[in-house]
N, C-alpha and C positions, 0 to 999 in steps of 0.2 A: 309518831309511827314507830312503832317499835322495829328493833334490825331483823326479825325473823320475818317480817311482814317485807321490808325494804329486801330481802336477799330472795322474797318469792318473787315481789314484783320484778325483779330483774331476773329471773330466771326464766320468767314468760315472755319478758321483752325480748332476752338477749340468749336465750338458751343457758341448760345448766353450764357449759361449759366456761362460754363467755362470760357470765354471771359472775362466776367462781373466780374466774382473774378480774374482772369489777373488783369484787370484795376484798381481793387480795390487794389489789393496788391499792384501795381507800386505806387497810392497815397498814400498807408499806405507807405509805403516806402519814398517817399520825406515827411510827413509828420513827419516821425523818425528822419528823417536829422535835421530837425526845431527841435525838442525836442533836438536830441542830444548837437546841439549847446550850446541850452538852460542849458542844465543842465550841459556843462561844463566850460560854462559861470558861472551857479551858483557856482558849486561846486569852482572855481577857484575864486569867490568872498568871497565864506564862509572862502576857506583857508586863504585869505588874511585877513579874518575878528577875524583870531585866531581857528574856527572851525577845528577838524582834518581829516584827510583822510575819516573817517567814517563818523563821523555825519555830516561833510559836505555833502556829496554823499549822505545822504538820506533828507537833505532838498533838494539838486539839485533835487535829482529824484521827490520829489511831486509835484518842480513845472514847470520839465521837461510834468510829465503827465498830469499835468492839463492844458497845454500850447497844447499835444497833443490830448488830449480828446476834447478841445476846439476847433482845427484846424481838426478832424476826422468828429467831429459834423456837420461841417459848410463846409467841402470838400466829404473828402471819404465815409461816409456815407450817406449823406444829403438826407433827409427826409425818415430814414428809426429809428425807434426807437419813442417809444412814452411814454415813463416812462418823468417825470418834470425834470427838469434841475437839481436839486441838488442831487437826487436821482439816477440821469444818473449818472451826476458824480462820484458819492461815488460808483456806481458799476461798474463804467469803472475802480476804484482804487482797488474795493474788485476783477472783475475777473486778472486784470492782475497782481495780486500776484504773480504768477505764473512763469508770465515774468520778474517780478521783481526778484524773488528767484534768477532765471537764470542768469538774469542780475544782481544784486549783488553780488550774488557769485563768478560768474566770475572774476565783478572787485576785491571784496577782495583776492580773489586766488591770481590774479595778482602783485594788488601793495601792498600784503602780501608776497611772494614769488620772487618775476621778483625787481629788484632793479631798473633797467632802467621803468616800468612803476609807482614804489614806486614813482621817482623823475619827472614823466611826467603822471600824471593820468589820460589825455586825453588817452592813452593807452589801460587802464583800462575800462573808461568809452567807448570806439570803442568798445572792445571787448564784452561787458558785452551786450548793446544796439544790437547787432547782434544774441549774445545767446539769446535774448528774444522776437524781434522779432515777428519769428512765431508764438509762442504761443500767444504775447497779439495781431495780427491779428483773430486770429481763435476765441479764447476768444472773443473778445471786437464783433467781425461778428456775433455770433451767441446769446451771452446773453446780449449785450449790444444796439447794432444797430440792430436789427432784426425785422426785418417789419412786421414779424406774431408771436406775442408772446406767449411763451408759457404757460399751464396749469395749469402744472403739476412741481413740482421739487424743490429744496431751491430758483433758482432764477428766480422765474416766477413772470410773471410782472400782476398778477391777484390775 
């Protein structure tokens, strides 16, 4: 079934509106996949570079997001966001805090606690990357990429 067929049938399911954040999430989602890789690529070069469990996993993560904020930009958003380039950036890092908390957390819980993802932190980092997710979708949709910006608020783009 091709995606133009799969983006109608959910448009009659679910209406265009619903549809449209369907589709968005399925890319935010293979998007995450690419990030995840990334950062545990990084994180498992940082180890190998002497870095520890910790501060490896948070340079992986800056440049897991900024691999995803890059591939969001240019895929599952595209052309919805009108803040400059560095700017985007640095607020697609300040809202997905959030995700990250979650996702940090997670993994430290993990290969803090769980010995089996202690000595495989690709564990860690699946888990954490699931916990965060949703929130840096909703996040990143509404203050980041958002094609009518808002007002009013700390993060208005006016």
């Amino acid at each position: 079934m091709s995606a133009r067929a799969i983006a109608t049938r959910l448009s009659d399911a679910l209406g265009p509106d619903r549809s449209r954040t369907v589709l968005q999430f399925g890319r935010f989602g293979v998007v995450g996949t690419v990030g995840f890789l990334v950062d545990t690529a990084v994180l498992y070069a940082a180890l190998a570079l002497g870095l520890g469990l910790y501060s490896g996993r948070a340079v992986s993560y800056v440049a897991a997001a900024t691999t995803t904020w890059g591939l969001n930009r240019a895929w599952t958003f595209r052309g919805q966001g009108d803040a400059p380039v560095m700017r985007q950036w640095a607020l697609f890092l300040a809202v997905n805090l959030v995700g990250f908390a979650c996702n940090y957390g997670t993994y430290a819980a993990l290969v803090g606690g769980v010995t089996l993802a202690a000595q495989h932190p690709v564990i860690g980092v699946a888990a954490g990357a699931l916990a965060g997710m949703v929130g840096n979708f909703l996040l990143s949709r509404r203050y980041v990429f958002d094609a009518a910006p808002r007002r009013h608020g700390p993060l208005s783009k006016t």
